[in-house]
N, C-alpha and C positions, 0 to 999 in steps of 0.2 A: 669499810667497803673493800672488798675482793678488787685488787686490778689484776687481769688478764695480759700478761707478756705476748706480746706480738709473733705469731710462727714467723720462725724465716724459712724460704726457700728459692728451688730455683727459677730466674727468670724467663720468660718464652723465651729471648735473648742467648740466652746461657744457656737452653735446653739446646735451640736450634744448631748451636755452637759445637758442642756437643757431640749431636748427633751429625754432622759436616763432620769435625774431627775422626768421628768411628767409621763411618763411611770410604772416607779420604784413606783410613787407615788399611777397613777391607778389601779393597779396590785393590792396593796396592801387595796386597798378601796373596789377592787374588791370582793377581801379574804373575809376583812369584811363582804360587805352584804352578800356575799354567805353562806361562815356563819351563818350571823343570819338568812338567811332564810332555811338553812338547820338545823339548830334548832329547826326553827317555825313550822317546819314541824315533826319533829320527836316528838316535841312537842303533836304539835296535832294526830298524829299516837297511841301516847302513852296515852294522853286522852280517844279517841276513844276507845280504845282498853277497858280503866277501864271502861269505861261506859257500853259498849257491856259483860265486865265480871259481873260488878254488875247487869246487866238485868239480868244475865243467871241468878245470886245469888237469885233476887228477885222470880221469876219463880221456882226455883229448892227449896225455903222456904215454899212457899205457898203450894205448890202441895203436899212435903213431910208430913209438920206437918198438915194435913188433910186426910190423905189418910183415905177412910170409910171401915166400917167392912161389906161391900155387894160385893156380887159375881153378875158378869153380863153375857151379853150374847156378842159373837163376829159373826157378818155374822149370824144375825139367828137361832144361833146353840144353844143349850140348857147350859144352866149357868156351865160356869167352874167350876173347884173343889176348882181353889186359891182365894185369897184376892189378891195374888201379884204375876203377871210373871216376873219370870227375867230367861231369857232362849237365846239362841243363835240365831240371826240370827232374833228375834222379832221384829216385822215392816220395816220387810227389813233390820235390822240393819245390817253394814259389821259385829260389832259383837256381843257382848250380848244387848238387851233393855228389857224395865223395861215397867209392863202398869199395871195400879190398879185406882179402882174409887177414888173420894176425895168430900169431903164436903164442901160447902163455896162457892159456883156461884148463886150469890144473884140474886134472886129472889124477887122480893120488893112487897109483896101483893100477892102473887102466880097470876101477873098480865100477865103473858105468860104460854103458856103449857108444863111445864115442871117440873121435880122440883129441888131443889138445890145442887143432887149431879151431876157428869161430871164423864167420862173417860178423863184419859192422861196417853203418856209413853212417853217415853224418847229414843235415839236410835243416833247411831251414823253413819253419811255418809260422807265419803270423807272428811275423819278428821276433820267432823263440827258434835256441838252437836245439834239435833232439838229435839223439843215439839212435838208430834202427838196428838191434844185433838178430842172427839167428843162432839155434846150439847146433848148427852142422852150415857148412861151408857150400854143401850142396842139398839145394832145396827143393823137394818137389814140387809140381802144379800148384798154386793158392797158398800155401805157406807161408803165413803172414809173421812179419817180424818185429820183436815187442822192442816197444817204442819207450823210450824213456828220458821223456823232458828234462833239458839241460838249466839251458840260459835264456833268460827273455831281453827284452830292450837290445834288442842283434838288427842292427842296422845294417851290415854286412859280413859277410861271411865267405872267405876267398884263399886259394888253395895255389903255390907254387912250388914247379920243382926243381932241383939242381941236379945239372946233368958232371958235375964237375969242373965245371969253364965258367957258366953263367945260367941263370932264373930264368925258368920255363912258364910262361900261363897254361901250356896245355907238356901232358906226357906221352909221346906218339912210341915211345920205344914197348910193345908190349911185352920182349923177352926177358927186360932186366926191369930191377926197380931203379932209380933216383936213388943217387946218395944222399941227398937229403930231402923232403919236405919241410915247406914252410906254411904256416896257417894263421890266417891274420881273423880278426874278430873286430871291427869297430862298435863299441857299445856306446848309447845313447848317455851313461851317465862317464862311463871312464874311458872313452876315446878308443880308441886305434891301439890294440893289442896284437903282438907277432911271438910267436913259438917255432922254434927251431928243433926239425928233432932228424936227426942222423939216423938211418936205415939199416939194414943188412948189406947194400950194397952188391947184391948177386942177382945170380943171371939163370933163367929157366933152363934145365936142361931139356931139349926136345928129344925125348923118349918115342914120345906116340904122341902125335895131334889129334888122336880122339879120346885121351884119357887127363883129367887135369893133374898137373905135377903137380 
């Protein structure tokens, strides 16, 4: 007679064991990537982010340490009194902006019509900071000026100027600039930002009150 050896294999026991052990194992591989890609990700959020702040830095250096000693015109109207608005509610702002000409939009050969200084201000919408610039200083009627989002999460946004002694909230002198401006920025994720930037320093000469220097 033939005897038949007994199969061995595995028990439900040992199967279930098993399959807990592979489990237990997946879960935690799981963790892992999720993990690093929830890293990779905040990673890059947090990149972003300094990059999108250093634009706004690069923009808010330029515009500041140029501002020019000329008075312009808005919608037409005959040339303001200031060198610098910082007033409520300026370009729509929900709350104070800032608009003053600046020196320094090259021109290379006076090969276009126009010449090297620009309008810009600054202004805050729906806790984002934007740039308002035009390509001429004096603008006629409806001349809308292109907008170009800065910085978001701008909790506030606030403008002071040195007269030489001590810090100004408002600039009442409209014939000279401020030797220096300061502009602070509180953002929702990096706090209370301050930039210092030193002026021209000079003083309008009154030529003519109906023509802007």
């Amino acid at each position: 007679m033939y005897r038949y050896k007994k199969a061995k294999g595995f028990t439900l026991i040992e199967v279930l064991v098993a399959i807990a052990v592979f489990a237990s194992l997946s879960m935690a591989a799981y963790q892992v990537v999720f993990q690093t890609q929830l890293s990779n990700q905040q990673s890059q959020e947090k990149l972003g982010r300094l990059q999108q702040l250093q634009a706004t830095l690069v923009y808010l250096d330029s515009d500041f340490r140029q501002i020019a000693i000329r008075r312009f015109r808005n919608d037409g109207q005959e040339a303001g009194e200031s060198l610098i608005y910082w007033q409520d509610n300026l370009l729509d702002s929900d709350e104070k902006g800032v608009l003053f000409t600046r020196l320094g939009w090259i021109n290379p050969q006076q090969q276009f019509p126009r010449g090297e200084v620009t309008k810009v201000g600054y202004r805050i919408r729906d806790h984002k900071l934007e740039r308002v610039w035009w390509r001429y200083p004096d603008t006629p009627v409806g001349q809308q000026g292109i907008v170009t989002p800065l910085l978001d999460k701008v909790e506030e946004f606030d403008i002071r100027f040195y007269n030489g002694e001590s810090w100004l909230e408002e600039w009442e002198d409209n014939g000279s600039l401020p030797k220096a401006v300061a502009v602070h920025l509180t953002l929702e994720d990096y706090g209370k930002l301050e930039r210092i930037y030193l002026t021209a320093d000079g003083q309008l000469e009154r030529i003519n009150e109906d023509t802007p220097q």
